[in-house]
PyMOL commands that place a pseudoatom at each C-alpha (Angstrom):
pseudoatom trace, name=CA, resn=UNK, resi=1, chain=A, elem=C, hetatm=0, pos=[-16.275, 15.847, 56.250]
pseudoatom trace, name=CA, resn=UNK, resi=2, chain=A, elem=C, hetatm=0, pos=[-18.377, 12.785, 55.039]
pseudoatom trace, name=CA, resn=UNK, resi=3, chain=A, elem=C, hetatm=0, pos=[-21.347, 12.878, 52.480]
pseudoatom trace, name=CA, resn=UNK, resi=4, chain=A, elem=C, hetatm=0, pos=[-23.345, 12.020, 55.467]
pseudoatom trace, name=CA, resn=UNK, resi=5, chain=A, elem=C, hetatm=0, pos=[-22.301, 15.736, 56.972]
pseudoatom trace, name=CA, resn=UNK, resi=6, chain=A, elem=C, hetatm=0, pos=[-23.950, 17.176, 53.834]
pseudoatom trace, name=CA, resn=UNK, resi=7, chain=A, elem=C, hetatm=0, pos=[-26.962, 15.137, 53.778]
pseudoatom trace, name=CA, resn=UNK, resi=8, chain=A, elem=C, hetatm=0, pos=[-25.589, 13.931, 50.169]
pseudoatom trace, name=CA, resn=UNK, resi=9, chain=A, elem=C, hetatm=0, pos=[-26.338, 10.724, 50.694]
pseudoatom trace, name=CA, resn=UNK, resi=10, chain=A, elem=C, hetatm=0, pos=[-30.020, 11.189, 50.697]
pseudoatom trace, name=CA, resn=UNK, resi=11, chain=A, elem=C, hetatm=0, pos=[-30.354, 12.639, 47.556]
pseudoatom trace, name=CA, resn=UNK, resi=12, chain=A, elem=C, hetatm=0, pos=[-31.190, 10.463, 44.725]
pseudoatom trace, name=CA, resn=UNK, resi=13, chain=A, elem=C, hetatm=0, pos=[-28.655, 9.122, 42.115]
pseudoatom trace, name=CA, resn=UNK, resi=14, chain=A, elem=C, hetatm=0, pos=[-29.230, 11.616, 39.760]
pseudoatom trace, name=CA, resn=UNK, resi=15, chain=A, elem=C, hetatm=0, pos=[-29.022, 14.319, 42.061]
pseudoatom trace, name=CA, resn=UNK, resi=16, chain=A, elem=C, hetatm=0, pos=[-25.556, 13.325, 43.164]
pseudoatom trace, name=CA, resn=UNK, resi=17, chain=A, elem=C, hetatm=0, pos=[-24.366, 12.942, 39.838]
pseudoatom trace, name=CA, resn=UNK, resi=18, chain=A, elem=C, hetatm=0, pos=[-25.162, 16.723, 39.085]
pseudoatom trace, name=CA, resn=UNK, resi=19, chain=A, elem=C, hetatm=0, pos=[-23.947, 17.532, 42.292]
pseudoatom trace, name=CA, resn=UNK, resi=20, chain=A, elem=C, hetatm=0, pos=[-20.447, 16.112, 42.006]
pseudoatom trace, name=CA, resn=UNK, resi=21, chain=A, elem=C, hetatm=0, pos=[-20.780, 17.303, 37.776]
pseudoatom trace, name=CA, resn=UNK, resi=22, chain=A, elem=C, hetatm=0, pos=[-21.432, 21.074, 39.641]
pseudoatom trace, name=CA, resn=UNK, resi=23, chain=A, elem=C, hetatm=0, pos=[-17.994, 20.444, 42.181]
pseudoatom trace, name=CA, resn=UNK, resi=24, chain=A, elem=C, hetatm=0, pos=[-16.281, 19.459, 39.046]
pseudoatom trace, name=CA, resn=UNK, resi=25, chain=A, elem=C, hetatm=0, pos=[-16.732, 22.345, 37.354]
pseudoatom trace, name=CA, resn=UNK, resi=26, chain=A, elem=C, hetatm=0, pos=[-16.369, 25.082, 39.883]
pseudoatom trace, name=CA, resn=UNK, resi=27, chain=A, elem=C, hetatm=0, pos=[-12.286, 23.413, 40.731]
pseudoatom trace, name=CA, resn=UNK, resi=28, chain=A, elem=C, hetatm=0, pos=[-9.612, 25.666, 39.414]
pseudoatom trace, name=CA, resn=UNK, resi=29, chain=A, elem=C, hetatm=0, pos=[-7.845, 23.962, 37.080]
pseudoatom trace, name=CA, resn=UNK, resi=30, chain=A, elem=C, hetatm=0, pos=[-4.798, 25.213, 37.492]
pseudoatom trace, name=CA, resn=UNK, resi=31, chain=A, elem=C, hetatm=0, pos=[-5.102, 23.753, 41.567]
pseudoatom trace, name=CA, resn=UNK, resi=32, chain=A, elem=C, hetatm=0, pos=[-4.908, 20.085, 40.053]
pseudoatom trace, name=CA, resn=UNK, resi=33, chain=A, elem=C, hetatm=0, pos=[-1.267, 19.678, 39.070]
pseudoatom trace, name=CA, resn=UNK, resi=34, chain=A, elem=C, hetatm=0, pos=[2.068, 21.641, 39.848]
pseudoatom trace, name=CA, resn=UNK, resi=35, chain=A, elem=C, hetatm=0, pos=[4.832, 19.471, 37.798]
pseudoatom trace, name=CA, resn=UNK, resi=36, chain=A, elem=C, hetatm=0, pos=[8.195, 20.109, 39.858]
pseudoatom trace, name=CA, resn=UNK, resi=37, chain=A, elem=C, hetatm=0, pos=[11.003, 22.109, 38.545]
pseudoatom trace, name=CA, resn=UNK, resi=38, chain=A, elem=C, hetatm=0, pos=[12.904, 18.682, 38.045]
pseudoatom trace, name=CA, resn=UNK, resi=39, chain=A, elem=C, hetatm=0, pos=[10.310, 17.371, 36.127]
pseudoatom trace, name=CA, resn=UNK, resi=40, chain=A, elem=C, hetatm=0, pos=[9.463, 19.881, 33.712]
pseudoatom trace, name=CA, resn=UNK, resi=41, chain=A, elem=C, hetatm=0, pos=[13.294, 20.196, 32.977]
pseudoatom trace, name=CA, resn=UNK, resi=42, chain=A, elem=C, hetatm=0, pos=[13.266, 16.456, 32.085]
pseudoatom trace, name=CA, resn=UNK, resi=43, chain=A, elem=C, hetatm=0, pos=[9.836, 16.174, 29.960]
pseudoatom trace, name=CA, resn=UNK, resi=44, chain=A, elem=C, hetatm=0, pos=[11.435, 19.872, 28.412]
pseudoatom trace, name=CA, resn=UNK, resi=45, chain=A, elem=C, hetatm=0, pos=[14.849, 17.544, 27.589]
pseudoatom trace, name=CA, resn=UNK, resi=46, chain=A, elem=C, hetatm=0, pos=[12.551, 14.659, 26.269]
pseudoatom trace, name=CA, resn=UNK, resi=47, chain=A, elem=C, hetatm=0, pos=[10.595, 16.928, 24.156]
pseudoatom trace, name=CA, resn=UNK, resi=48, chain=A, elem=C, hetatm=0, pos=[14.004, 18.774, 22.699]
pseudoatom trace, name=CA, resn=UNK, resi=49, chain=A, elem=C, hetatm=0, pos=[15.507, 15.561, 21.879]
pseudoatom trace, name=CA, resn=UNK, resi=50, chain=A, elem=C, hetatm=0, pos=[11.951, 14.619, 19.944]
pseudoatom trace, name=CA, resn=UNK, resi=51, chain=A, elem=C, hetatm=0, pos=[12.324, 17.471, 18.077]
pseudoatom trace, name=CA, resn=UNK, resi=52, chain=A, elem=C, hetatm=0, pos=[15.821, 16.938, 17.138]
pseudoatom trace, name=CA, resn=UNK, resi=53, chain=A, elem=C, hetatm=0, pos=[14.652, 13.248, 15.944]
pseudoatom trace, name=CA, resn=UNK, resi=54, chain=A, elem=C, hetatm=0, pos=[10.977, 13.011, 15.386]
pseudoatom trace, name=CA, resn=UNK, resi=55, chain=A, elem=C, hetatm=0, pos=[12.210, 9.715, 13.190]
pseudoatom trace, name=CA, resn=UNK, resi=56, chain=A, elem=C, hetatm=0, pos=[13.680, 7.820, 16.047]
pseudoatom trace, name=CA, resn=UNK, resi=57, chain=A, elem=C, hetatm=0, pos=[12.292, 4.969, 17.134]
pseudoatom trace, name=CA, resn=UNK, resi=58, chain=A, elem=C, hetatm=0, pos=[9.641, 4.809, 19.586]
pseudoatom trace, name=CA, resn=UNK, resi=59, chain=A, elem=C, hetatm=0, pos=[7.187, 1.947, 21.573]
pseudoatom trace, name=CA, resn=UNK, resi=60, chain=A, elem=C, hetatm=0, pos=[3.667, 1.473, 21.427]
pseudoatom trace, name=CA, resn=UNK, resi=61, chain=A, elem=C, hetatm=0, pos=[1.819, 1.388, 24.859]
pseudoatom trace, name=CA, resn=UNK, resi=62, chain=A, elem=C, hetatm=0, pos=[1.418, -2.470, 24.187]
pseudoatom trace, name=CA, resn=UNK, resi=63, chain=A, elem=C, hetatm=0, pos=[5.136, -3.087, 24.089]
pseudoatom trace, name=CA, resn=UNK, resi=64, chain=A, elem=C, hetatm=0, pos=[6.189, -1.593, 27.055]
pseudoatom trace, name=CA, resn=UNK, resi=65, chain=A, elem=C, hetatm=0, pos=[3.493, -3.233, 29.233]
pseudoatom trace, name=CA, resn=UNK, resi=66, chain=A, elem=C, hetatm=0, pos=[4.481, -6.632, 27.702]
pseudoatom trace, name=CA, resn=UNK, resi=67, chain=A, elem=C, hetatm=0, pos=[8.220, -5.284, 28.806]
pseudoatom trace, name=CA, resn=UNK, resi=68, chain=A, elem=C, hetatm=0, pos=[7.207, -4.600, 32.415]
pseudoatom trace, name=CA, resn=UNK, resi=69, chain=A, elem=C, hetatm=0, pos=[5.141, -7.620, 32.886]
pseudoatom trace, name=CA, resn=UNK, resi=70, chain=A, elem=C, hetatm=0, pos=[7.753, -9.703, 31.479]
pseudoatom trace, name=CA, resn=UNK, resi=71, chain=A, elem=C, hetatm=0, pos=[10.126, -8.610, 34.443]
for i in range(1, 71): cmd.bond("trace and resi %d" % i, "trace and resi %d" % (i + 1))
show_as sticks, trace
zoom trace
């Protein structure tokens, strides 16, 4: 399935930009993301242990790049 199949790609700019807006909006939500068991039960642990501390000391999004690019 290409946009050729459609005849998408002879529509003008705009038109493909409502187009694609239009697909956006008709996808289930729900469809997009299933979290695994395993997951949940950690970011459930994470959250629990937040809100047993909200004090404790966390790292800005800056820091831990500098962290991993420092590796």
């Amino acid at each position: 399935m290409s946009i050729k199949d459609y005849g998408i790609d002879k529509l003008s700019a705009a038109e493909q930009l409502l187009l694609a807006q239009e697909i956006w909006d008709n996808i289930d939500p729900d469809s997009l993301l299933t979290v695994p068991d395993w997951q949940m039960q950690e970011i459930e642990r994470r959250m629990a242990a937040y809100d047993a501390n909200p004090q404790m000391d966390g790292r800005s999004w800056e820091e831990v790049k500098a962290r991993i690019r420092a590796k």
